[in-house]
C-alpha positions in Angstrom: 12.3 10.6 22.9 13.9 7.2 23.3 10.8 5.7 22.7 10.0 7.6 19.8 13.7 6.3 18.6 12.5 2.2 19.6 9.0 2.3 18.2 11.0 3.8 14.8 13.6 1.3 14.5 10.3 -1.6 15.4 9.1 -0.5 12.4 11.8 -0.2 10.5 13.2 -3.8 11.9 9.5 -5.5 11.2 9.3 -4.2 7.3 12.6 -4.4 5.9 12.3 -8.9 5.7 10.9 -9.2 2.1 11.7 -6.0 0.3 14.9 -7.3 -1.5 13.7 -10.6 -1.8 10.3 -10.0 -3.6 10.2 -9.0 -7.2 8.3 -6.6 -8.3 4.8 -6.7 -8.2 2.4 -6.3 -10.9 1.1 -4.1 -11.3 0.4 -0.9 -9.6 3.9 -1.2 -8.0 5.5 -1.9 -11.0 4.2 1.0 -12.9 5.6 3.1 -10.1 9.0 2.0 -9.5 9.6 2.0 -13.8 7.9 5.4 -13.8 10.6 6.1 -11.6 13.3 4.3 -12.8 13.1 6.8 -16.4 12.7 9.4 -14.4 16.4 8.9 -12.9 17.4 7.4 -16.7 16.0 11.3 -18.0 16.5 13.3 -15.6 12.9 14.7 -16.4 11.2 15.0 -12.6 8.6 17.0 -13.8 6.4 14.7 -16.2 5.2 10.8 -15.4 5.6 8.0 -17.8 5.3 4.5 -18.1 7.5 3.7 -21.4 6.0 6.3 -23.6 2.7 7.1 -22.2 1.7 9.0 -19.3 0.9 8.3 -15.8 -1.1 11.2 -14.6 -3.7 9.3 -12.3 -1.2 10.9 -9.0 0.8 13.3 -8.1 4.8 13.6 -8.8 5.0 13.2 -4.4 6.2 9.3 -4.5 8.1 9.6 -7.5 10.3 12.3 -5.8 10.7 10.4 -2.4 11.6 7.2 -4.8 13.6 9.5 -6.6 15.9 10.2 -3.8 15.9 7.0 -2.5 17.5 5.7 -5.7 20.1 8.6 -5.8 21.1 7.8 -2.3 22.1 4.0 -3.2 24.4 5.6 -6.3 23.2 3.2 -9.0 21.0 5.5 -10.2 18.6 4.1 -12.8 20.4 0.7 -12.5 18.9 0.6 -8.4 17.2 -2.8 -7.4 13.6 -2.8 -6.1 14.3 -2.4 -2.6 15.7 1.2 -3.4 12.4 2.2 -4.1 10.6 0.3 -1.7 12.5 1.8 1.2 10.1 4.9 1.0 7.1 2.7 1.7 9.3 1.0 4.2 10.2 4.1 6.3 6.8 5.8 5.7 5.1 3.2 7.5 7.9 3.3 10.5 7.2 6.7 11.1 3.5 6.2 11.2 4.4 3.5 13.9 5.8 6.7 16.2 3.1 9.1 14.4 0.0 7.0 15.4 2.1 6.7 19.3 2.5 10.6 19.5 -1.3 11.3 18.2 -3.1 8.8 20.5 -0.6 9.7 23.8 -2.1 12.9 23.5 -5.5 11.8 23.4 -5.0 9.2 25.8 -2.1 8.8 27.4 1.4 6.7 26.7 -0.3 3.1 27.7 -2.4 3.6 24.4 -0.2 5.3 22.6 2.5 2.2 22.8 -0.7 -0.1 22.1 -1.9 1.8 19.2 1.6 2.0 17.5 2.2 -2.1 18.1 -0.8 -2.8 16.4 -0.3 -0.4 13.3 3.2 -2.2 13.2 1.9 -6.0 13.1 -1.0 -4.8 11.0 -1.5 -6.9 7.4 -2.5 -3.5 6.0 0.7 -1.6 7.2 3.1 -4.8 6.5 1.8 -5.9 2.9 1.4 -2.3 1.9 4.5 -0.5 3.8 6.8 -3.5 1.4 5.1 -1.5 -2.1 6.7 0.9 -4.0 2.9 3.0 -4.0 1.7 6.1 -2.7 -0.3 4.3 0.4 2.2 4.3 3.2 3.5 7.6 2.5 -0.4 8.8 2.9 -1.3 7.2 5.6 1.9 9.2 7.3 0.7 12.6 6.6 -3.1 11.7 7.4 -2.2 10.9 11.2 0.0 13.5 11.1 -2.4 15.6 10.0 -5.5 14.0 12.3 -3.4 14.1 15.1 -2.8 18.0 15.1 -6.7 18.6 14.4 -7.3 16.4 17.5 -4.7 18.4 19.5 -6.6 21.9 18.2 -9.8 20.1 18.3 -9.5 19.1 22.4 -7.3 22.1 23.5 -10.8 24.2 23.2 -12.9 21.5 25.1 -10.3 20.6 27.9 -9.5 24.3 28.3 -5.3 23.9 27.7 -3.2 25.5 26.0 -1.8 23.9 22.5 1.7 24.7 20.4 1.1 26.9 18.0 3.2 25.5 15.7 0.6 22.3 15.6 -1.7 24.5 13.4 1.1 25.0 11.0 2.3 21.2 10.8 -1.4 20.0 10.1 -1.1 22.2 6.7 2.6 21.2 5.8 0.7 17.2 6.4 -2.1 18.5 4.4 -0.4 20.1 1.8 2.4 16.8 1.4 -0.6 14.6 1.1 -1.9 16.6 -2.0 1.3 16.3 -3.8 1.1 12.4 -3.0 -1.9 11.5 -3.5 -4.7 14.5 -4.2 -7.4 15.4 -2.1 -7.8 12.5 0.0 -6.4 13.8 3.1 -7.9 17.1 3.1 -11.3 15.2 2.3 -10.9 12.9 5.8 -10.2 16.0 7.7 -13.0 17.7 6.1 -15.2 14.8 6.9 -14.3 14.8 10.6 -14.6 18.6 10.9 -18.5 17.9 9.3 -18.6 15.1 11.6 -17.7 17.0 14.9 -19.7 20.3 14.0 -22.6 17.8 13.7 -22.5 15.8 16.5 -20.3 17.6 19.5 -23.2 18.6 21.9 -20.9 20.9 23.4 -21.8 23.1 20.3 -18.3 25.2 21.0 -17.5 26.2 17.3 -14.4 28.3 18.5 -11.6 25.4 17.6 -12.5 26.1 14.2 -10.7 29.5 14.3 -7.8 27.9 15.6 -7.4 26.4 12.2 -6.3 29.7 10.6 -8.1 28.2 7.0 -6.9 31.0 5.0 -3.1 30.8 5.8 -3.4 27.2 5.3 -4.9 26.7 2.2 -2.0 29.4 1.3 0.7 26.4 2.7 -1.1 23.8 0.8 -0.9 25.7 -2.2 3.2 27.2 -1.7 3.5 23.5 -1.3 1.2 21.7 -4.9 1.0 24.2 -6.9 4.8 24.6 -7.9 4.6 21.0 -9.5 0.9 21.0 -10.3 1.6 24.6 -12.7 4.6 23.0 -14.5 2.5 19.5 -14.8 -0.2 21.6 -16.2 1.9 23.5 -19.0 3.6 20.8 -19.9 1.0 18.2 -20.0 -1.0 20.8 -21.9 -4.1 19.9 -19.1 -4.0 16.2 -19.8 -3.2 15.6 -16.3 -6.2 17.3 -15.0 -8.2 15.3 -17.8 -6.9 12.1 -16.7 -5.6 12.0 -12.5 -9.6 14.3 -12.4 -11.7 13.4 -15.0 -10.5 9.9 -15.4 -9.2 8.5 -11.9 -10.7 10.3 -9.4 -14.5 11.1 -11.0 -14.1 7.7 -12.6 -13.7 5.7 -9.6 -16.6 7.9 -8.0 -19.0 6.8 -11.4 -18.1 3.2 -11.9 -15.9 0.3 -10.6 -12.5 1.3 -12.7 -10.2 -1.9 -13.9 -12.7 -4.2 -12.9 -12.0 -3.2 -9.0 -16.2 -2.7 -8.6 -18.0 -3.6 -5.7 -21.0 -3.2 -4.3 -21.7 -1.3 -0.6 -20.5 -3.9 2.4 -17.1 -4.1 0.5 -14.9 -2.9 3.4 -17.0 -4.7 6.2 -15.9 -8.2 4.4 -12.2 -6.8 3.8 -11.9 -5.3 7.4 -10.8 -8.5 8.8 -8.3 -8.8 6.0 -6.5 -5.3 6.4 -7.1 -5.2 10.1 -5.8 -9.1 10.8 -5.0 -9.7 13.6 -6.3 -6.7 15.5 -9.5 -6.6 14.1 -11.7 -7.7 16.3 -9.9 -5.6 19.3 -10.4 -2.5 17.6 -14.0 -3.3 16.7 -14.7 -3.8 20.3 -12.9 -0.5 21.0 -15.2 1.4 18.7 -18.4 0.0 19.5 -17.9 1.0 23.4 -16.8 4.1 21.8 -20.3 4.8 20.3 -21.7 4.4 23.4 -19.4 7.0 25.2 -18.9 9.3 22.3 -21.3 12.1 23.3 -19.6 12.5 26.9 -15.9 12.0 25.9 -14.8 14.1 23.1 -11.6 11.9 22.6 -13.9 9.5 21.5 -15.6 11.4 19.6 -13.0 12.7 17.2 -12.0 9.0 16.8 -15.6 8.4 15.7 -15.3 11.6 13.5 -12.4 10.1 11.9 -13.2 6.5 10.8 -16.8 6.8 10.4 -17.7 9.0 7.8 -14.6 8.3 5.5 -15.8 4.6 5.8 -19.1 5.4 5.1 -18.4 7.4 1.6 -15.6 5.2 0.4 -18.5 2.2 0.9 -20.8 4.4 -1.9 -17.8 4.8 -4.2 -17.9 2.2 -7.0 -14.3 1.1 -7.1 -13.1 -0.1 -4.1 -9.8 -1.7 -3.2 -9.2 -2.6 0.6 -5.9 0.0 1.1 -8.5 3.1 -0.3 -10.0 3.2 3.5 -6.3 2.6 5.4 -5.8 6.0 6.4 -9.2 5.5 8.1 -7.7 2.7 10.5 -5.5 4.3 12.6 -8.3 5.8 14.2 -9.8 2.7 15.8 -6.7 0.5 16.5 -6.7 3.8 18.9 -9.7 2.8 20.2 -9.1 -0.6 20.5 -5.9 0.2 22.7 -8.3 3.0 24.9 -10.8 -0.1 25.4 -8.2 -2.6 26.4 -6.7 0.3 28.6 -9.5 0.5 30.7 -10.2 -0.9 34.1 -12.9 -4.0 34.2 -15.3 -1.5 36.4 -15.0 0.7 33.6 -16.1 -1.4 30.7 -19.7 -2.0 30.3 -21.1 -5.0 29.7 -21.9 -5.3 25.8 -25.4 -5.2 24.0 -27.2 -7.4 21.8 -25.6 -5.1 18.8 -22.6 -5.1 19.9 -22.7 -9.0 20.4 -23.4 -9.7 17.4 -20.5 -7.5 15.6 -18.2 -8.4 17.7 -19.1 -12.5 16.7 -18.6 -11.5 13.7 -15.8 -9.6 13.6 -13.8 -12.9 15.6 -15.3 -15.3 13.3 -13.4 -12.8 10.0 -10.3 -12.8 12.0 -10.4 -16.9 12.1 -11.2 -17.1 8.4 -8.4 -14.5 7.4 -5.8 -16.6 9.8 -6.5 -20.0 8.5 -6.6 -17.9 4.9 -2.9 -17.0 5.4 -2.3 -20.3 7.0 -3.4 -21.7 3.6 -1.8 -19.0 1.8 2.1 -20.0 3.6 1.2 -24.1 3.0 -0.6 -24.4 -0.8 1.6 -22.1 -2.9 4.4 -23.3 -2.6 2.8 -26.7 -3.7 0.0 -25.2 -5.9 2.3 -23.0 -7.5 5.6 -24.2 -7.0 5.7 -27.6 -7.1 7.0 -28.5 -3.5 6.6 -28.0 0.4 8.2 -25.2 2.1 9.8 -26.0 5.3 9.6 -22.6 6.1 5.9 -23.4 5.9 5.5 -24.6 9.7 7.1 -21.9 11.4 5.3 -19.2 9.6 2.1 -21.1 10.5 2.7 -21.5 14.4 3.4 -17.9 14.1 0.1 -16.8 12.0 -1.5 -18.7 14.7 -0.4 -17.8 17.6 -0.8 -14.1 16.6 -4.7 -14.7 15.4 -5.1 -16.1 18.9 -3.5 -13.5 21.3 -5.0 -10.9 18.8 -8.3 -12.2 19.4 -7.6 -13.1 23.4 -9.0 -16.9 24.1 -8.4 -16.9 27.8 -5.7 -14.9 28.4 -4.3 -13.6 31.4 -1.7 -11.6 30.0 -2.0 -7.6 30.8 -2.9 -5.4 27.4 0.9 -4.2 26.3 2.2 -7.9 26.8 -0.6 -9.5 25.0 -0.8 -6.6 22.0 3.3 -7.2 22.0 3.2 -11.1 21.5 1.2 -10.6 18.3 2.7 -8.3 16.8 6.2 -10.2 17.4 4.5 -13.2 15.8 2.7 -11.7 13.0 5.6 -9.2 11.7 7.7 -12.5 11.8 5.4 -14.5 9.8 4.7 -11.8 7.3 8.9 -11.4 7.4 9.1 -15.5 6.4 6.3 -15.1 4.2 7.4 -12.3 1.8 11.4 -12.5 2.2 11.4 -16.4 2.2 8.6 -18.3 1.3 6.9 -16.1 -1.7 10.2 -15.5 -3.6 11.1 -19.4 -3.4 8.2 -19.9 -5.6 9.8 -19.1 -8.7 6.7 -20.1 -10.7 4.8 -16.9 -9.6 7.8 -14.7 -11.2 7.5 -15.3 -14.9 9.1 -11.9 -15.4 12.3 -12.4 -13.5 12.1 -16.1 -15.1 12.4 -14.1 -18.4 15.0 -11.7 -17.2 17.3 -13.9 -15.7 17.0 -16.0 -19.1 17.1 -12.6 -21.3 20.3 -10.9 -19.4 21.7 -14.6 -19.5 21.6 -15.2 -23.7 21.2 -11.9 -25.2 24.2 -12.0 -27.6 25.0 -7.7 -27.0 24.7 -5.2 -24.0 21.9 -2.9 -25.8 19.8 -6.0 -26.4 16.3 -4.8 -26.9 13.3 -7.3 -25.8 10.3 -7.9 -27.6 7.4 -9.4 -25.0 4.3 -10.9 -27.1 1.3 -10.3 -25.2 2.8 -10.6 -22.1 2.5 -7.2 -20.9 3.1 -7.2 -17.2 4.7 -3.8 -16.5 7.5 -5.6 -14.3 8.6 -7.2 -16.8 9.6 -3.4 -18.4 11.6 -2.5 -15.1 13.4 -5.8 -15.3 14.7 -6.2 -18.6 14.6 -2.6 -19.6 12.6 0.5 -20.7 13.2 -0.2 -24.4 11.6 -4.0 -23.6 8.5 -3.2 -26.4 5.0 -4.7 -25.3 4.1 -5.5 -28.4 2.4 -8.7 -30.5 3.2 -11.5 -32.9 3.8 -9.7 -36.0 5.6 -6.7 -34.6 8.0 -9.0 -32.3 9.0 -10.4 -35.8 10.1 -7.2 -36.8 12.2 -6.4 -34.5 13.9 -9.5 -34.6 14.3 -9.2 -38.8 15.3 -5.2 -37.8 18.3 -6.2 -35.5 18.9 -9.7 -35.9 22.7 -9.8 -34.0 20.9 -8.6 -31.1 17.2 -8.6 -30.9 14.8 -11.1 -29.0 11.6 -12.0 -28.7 9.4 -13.2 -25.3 6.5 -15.3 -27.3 3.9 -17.4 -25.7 3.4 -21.0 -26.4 -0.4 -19.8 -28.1 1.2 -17.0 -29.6 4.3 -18.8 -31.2 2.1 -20.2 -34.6 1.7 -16.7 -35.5 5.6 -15.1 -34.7 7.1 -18.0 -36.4 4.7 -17.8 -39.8 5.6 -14.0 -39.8 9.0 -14.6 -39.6 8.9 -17.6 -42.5 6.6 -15.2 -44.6 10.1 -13.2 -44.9 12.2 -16.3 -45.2 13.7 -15.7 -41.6 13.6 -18.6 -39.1 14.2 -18.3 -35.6 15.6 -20.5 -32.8 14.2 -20.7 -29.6 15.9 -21.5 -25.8 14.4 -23.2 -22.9 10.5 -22.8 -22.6 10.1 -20.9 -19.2 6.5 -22.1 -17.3 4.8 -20.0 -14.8 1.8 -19.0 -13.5 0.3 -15.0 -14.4 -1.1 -14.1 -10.7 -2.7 -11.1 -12.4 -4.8 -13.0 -14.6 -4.4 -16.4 -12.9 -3.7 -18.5 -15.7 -0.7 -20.7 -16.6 1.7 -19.7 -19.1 4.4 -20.8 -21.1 7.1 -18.6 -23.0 9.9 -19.2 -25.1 12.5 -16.3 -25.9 13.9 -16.7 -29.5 16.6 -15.2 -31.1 17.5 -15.2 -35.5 19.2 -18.3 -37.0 22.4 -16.5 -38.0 23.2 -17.4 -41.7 
């Protein structure tokens, strides 16, 4: 148990750096945390909405967790970013100790403590575990879940005996990962059922029973459908039409939101996800091909990552966090391979060679990409060097190469431990130091900080012309209209003690002939400059208020 507690309050000690300090980021996050913010300013936790329109694409599961995470801090509505973060934050801590329980039990403790420091120093875990999304929270209940199907899965072919409560917490998984984020969980267990029915030459089908499919699809259902019937009549089925018809068939059809990509997508974003232990859970899974027909742990590992990989690769939208839940599967691998005696390791083929080349050579890009990353924004961007620029690079460094292993004596724990201590620290100085200096990249807070600073009354509503970034909304206010040049007039001329306007430099021709069209004139402050990381383009805005008479 006390390790359980240790590799808990790791992961809780190696995400928390950053999640105060970073605004919020556009724009799936911000979309979430606003979705959630009017849910606590409504007190409507049924429906899902962005301002006025919906946001059916998930389910209602992250926006409860965020829900309650808010309550908890007792400012409500008024909460700051990291309230809603912390779900991500503690999702991914517990995968830390859920990934550690699930590969013990295949494996043995060594692994298990291997397998759960590498999930913790992951990119994937660390960028994504500091978002206010669904992802963490999934990739929880998918090794919870995969772990209890390994655990029912190897009980039948090793002949011992297995809780039967295990059978019951793989549904409760199954069914929490519905209400988070749809079918994907019950689709990578399907996957690795199809997967070990086709390939165990043990042809022993009886585990199958052990899954009690009936009962649990009842659990799944006790659990979703509650939420899902409510969503339904009160949507009137538009959140089947859209979170179905549009999100999930749509990615299947064609690359959504310009996130397209051809087949080969996640081989060329493994490195990225997977830095720094890439290449260590490559090797891991290519011996594990080798040995999968006489090992059934390996087997189910193969079962796992494999095939999800393979059908998220034919999908047309692709983003590198859809295949996470995948990865847990081989760091486990990787920590069996490092676990294994040099007598025991075969020397590797031509194949394997040649992926494992270059697998090393992605994880030298992806560290000199972060090394770049720490050193030219905050001159690109912001202006100026960061001091906090050197130590972060040592760090990035010195994890890419104990990640990777250049002649190093160290034994497997030690090694896996020095890299993950180096790379949660640099990802810790990167997004709690380093990012949020650069106050260039954070035109929304630039305007918010300006907006809260001059708006002449408390209920001051903000007008944003063309600059629509949804964090903008959570910053300055659910009432903040996304609107353009003739409209922001408006509202200035419809409230002009205590209305302003956010107006582009290209769009201010057009606001200020509307406003002299009605004999109004407006007075501008301080012209704000930043750069729009979603569209990467420079910007310039000026917030204007009426000439009083």
């Amino acid at each position: 148990m006390l390790r359980y507690v240790m590799l808990f309050l790791l992961g809780l000690a190696v995400l928390m750096p950053g999640i105060a300090q970073l605004p919020p980021i556009d724009r799936d996050e911000a979309r979430y945390i606003q979705a959630t913010k009017q849910m606590a300013e409504t007190s409507d936790y049924v429906d899902i909405r962005f301002q006025n329109e919906t946001r059916y694409k998930k389910p209602i599961g992250v926006y409860w967790l965020q829900s309650i995470s808010v309550a908890a801090t007792g400012q409500g509505a008024d909460a700051p970013v990291w309230a809603y973060r912390l779900v991500s934050v503690v999702a991914v801590a517990l995968s830390v100790v859920a990934i550690y329980w699930a590969a013990q039990g295949m494996f043995g403790p060594a692994v298990g403590l291997m397998a759960a420091l590498m999930l913790a120093g992951l990119f994937g875990a660390g960028f994504e575990g500091r978002l206010a999304k669904t992802d963490s929270v999934l990739l929880l209940f998918t090794i919870i879940a995969q772990g209890c199907l390994a655990r029912l899965y190897l009980a039948r072919r090793e002949g011992t005996p297995v809780q039967s409560s295990i059978v019951w917490v793989f549904w409760i998984a199954q069914g929490a990962a519905v209400l988070t984020k749809g079918p994907i969980t019950p689709f990578l267990s399907l996957l690795t059922i199809l997967f070990l029915i086709g390939f165990d030459r043990n042809r022993d089908r009886s585990w199958l029973a052990d899954l009690k499919i009936l009962r649990g699809l009842g659990i799944v259902a006790l659990i979703a459908l509650p939420w899902l019937a409510l969503i339904t009549w009160k949507s009137g089925g538009a959140f089947w039409q859209e979170a179905v018809g549009k999100d999930m068939l749509g990615k299947v059809a064609g690359g959504q939101e310009s996130h397209g990509a051809p087949p080969g997508y996640y081989m060329l974003t493994y490195s990225l996800y997977m830095w720094p232990f890439g290449l260590i859970a490559i090797i891991g899974a290519s011996h594990a091909v080798r040995r999968m027909f006489t090992d059934p742990r390996l087997l189910f590992c193969i079962a796992w990552y494999v095939p999800f990989w393979l059908v998220f690769e034919l999908i047309s939208t692709k983003l590198p966090h859809y295949v996470l839940p995948a990865y847990p599967a081989i760091l486990i691998l990787g920590g069996w391979f490092l676990n294994l005696a040099a007598k025991d390791t075969p020397a590797p083929l031509l194949w394997q060679k040649l992926l494992h080349g270059l697998t090393a050579l992605g994880v030298v890009i992806v560290t000199f990409a972060f090394v770049a990353l720490a050193v030219i924004v905050p001159i690109y961007i912001g202006g100026a060097f960061s001091l906090w620029s050197v130590p972060t690079v040592v760090l990035l460094l010195i994890a890419g190469w104990f990640a990777v292993g250049f002649e190093l004596m160290l034994e497997p724990v030690k090694r896996i431990l020095v890299a993950t201590l180096a790379a949660t620290t640099a990802y810790g100085l990167l997004f709690a130091v380093i990012l949020p200096d650069v106050d260039q990249m954070w035109v929304s807070r630039q305007i918010a900080d300006q907006f809260n600073t001059e708006k002449a009354c408390e209920n001051s509503v903000l007008a944003s012309v063309t600059f629509h970034e949804p964090s903008l909304v959570f910053l300055t206010g659910s009432e903040t209209l996304l609107t353009g040049p003739d409209s922001a007039a408006q509202h200035l001329m419809a409230d002009p003690e205590c209305a302003m306007a956010a107006v582009p430099s290209a769009d201010a021709p057009a606001f200020l002939t509307a406003l002299n069209a009605s004999g109004e004139k407006a007075v501008g402050g301080v012209p704000i400059s930043g750069f729009n990381y979603s569209k990467g383009t420079e910007i310039s805005i000026t917030l204007y208020r009426m000439v009083q008479n």
